[in-house]
C-alpha angles and dihedrals in degrees: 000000000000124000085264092070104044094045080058097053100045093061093042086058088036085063112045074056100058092045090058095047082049085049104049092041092058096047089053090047096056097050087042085062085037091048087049097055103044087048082045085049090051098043088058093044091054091046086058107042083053084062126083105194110192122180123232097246088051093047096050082044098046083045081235116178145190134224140159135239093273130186118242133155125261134208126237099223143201119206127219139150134211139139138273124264147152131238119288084243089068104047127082140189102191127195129155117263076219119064114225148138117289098249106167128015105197101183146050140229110280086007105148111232135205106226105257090035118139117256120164124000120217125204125208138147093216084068094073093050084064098045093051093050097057088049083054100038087045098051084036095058085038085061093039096051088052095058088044098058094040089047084041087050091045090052090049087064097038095247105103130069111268082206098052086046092056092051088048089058097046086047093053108043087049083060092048098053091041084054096044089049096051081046082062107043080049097056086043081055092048095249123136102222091195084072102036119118145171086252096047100045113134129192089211122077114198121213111233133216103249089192139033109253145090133298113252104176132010100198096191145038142216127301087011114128107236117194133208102272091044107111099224110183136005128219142192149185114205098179083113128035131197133189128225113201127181110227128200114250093236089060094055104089087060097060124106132179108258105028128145118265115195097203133187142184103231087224092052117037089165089071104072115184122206118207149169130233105240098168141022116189118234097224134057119224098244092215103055094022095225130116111213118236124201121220130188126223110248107167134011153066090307083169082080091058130092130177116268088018101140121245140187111210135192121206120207104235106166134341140249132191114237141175101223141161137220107279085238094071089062117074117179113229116183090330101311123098121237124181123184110243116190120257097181146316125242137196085274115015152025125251122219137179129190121243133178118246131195110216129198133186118347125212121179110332105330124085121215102246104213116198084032091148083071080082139067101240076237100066110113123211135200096249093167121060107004097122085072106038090045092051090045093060099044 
């Protein structure tokens, strides 16, 4: 074959292989530009589905609102839980200093009561023993205190007996104890013995109300005996009410008297309770390793309350100032916490995006935003309804 031939052939194969380099550059240009759009397609999808876009009308109906990252101050705080109870002053356990049967209940559980007003009666003949010995100790010690004036008058003028003068004294200040002691046995009874007569004597005592409240407990019924030591009936006064909290012993040291006590009923966290500490007890039980701290009710629905209801409380120890958010602005997805920021506001509607947001302490009903540099202090968020906008778009 001469040098012609070869040369030919050469180009011919030189140019089937051109053609398939063309071929294949062309192919790989077109899915290059293919490739570009479709990542171009998804960029933009991923760039909407970031958005939230809510109409006006949507965001007055839905009572949407904005706000902005905002300083405040939070409170270092020590937990503690405890119960609710009233002050040892306006609580009773009543019984009768007589024993007797129960002859009359006059109340009912949860009844209010006047102080002085009548409870339980108790019936006793024996009631009427003492009643007669104070009417005869009485008219007895009467009789006595007029010989011993008229003997006391006849010493004075030297006519009387010294001796006879000194018996009548004895006489009658034995009388007059006797008569001072059965005074007291009668007020314990519930008898006035001012009043007391041959004609108005009772073999019942009544226990009495000493304080105005309402009746908690009645411990007895009718026709039961019920004997000196027998609580009968308890009563309380809930105009005031007081906390008492067990505190671990290793937040002890940073109690103080009159600090501030955020407290809540577990069933009903909308009812927030401010308090104060009162007291703080001087010994730990050795068992639980806790004081316990008393803290008055300053400020709340204490209608709500009611003695032995169980409460958490948080005392204010120190401050720190925080940027925080409404806790409504945070909303918790799969463990990470996203809050909607505005991107702008059109003629219609409102444009959101989603962020991710790193949140700190909480206190009330604001929650510490950490990394909040990470935002212009002009950057708006969505701080009412985003629990609902960001589940909606899971």
């Amino acid at each position: 074959m001469n040098n012609i031939e070869h040369f030919g052939r050469f180009v011919s194969q030189a140019g089937k292989g051109l053609n398939l380099l063309l071929a294949i550059g062309i192919f790989c240009g077109l899915f290059a530009c293919s490739s570009g759009e479709e990542a171009a397609k998804n960029a933009v999808e991923e760039v909407d589905r970031s958005q939230i876009f809510i109409t006006k009308m949507q965001f007055a109906d839905s009572q949407m609102k904005l706000g902005n990252i905002f300083d405040t101050v939070f409170h270092q705080l020590i937990s503690a839980s405890g119960y609710v109870d009233v002050p040892e002053r306006n609580k009773a356990v009543l019984g009768s200093y007589f024993g007797g049967k129960v002859a009359t209940i006059y109340v009912v559980t949860g009844q209010e009561v006047q102080q002085g007003q009548s409870l339980i009666a108790i019936e006793n003949p024996d009631i009427l023993d003492i009643q007669q010995d104070f009417i005869e100790t009485r008219a007895q010690a009467k009789n006595l205190q007029a010989v011993y004036e008229r003997l006391k008058l006849l010493a004075t003028d030297n006519v009387g007996s010294q001796k006879e003068l000194q018996q009548a004294e004895s006489e009658f200040v034995m009388a007059t104890a006797r008569q001072q002691s059965l005074e007291e046995k009668l007020r314990l009874m519930q008898i006035d013995p001012v009043k007391l007569h041959a004609g108005s004597m009772s073999a019942q005592t009544i226990i009495r109300a000493p304080f105005s409240g309402s009746v908690a407990q009645i411990m007895t019924t009718t026709g039961q005996w019920l004997s000196e030591s027998d609580p009968a009936i308890e009563l309380i006064n809930t105009s005031r009410f007081i906390v008492r909290m067990n505190v671990f012993e290793k937040d002890l040291s940073y109690l103080k008297v009159d600090q501030t006590v955020h407290i809540m009923l577990p069933d009903r966290p909308d009812l927030p309770f401010i308090g104060q500490i009162s007291h703080i007890s001087k010994k730990v039980n050795l068992q639980q390793r806790t004081a316990v701290a008393m803290a008055t009710i300053a400020e709340g629905a204490t209608e709500a309350m009611l003695p032995g209801m169980f409460v958490n409380g948080n005392v204010e120890v120190s401050d720190l100032e925080v940027a925080c958010l409404p806790e409504d602005a945070v909303v918790d997805i799969d463990g990470r916490y996203f809050a909607l920021s505005l991107l702008r506001e059109e003629a219609e509607q409102f444009v959101f995006k989603k962020v991710e947001v790193f949140p700190g302490r909480s206190m009330g009903k604001m929650t510490e935003i950490t990394r909040a540099e990470a935002f212009s202090p002009e950057t708006q968020f969505l701080v009412a309804g985003v629990f609902q906008l960001l589940k909606a778009e899971e």
